[in-house]
Residue, then its C-alpha position, 0 to 999 in steps of 0.5 A: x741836324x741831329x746832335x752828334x755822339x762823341x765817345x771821350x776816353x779821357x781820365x783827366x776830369x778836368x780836361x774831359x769837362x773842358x772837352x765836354x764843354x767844347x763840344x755841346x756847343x757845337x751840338x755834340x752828344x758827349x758819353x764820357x768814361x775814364x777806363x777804357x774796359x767800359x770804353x769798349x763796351x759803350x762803343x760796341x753797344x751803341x757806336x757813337x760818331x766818333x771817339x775820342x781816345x786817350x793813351x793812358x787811360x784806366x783798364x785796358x790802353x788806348x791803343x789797344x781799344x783802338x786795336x780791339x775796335x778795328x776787329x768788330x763789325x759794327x766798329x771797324x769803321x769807327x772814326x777814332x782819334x787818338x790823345x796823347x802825352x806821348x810826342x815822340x814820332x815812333x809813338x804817332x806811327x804806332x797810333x795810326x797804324x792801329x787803325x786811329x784817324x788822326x792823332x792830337x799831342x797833348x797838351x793841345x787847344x780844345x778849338x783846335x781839337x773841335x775843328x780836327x773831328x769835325x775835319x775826321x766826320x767830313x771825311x766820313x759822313x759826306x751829308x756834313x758838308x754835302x747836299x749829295x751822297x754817293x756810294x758806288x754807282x747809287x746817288x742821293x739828293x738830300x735837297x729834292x730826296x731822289x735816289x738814283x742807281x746807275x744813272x736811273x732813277x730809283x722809286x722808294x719810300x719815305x723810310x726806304x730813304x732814311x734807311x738808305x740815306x743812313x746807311x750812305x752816311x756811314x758806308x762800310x759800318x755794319x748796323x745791328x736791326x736794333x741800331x737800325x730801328x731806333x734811328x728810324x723810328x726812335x728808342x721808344x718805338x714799339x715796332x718789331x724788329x722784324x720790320x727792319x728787314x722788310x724794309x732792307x728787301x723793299x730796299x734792296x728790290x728798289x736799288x737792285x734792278x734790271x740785275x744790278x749787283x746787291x750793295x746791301x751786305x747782310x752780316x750774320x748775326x751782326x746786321x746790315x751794311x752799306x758794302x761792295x765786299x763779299x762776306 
């Protein structure tokens, strides 16, 4: 499986090259800034797996990154944990009701902290501990790599799967054409972006016969998402 990215906001050094360390052993990605201004920027030019968010961090809060999040398309269903000194209950609530998925209290045991997210992707990313994906009515073996809609079989292509199957992986997360391109063909590809959208309709005419409601929402000027909501 791929390398995991995980977005640390943390300006503790120390503790983020502890965290760091952690995580490349269980074959995480990790991009790492102390202020959250940049953190911003990062998550919503490449959205990573999930992130990691301190409270207290340079430039804009943590809490108010997580809140600012939850307003973007492309980052609304970022998995987002929150690290913080601040025990206090009130505190916690506060955390989670800005739209974070979990909430670790400082001072905390990496192990445990690797075990959290893991726990948090889970819950987001099924293929982790799957070896079937399923959204609504639509059905992934990612064993035999068959497709089926509404009980029936669907027929498409080896990039039709990899784009649906990402597109499973993170239901309700809106992809930019850019984000969708590199992912399937890699960063160093040279192909137009138009070619994901001549993708996105084999795929839509695979998945949507015989009159079956469109699952692939289009977001304007933001890209393509795997989603029962009306724009």
């Amino acid at each position: 499986m791929a390398a995991l990215r995980l977005l640390l906001v943390e300006d503790d050094d120390a503790l983020a090259e502890l965290l760091k360390w952690h995580f490349s052993k269980q074959n995480f990605e990790v991009v790492h800034t102390r202020d959250g201004d940049e953190a911003l920027l990062l998550a919503r030019e490449n959205p990573p797996d999930i992130m990691l968010l301190d409270w207290m961090v340079e430039g804009t809060s943590g809490i108010e990154v997580c809140r600012q999040l939850r307003r973007y398309p492309e980052t609304a269903n970022l998995p987002i944990i929150m690290l913080t000194a601040r025990g206090e209950e009130d505190d916690r609530i506060r955390g989670l009701e800005t739209g974070a998925d979990d909430y670790v209290t400082k001072p905390f045991s990496p192990r445990e902290l690797v075990a959290r997210v893991l726990a948090v992707l889970r819950r987001i990313r099924p293929a982790l501990s799957k070896e079937q994906l399923t959204y609504n009515d639509i059905e992934m073996d990612l064993v035999s790599h068959r497709v089926k809609r509404a009980g029936t079989s669907v027929s498409i292509g080896p990039t039709e799967f990899r784009l649906l199957r990402h597109l499973m992986e993170y239901p309700r997360r809106v992809f930019s054409r850019e984000k969708l391109l590199d992912y399937i063909w890699g960063q160093d590809s040279d192909i137009e972006l138009r070619t994901v959208d001549v993708h996105i309709r084999r795929l839509r005419k695979a998945l949507n016969r015989d009159g079956l409601p469109d699952l692939i929402r289009t977001v304007r000027s933001a890209g393509y998402a795997l989603d029962t909501d009306e724009e």
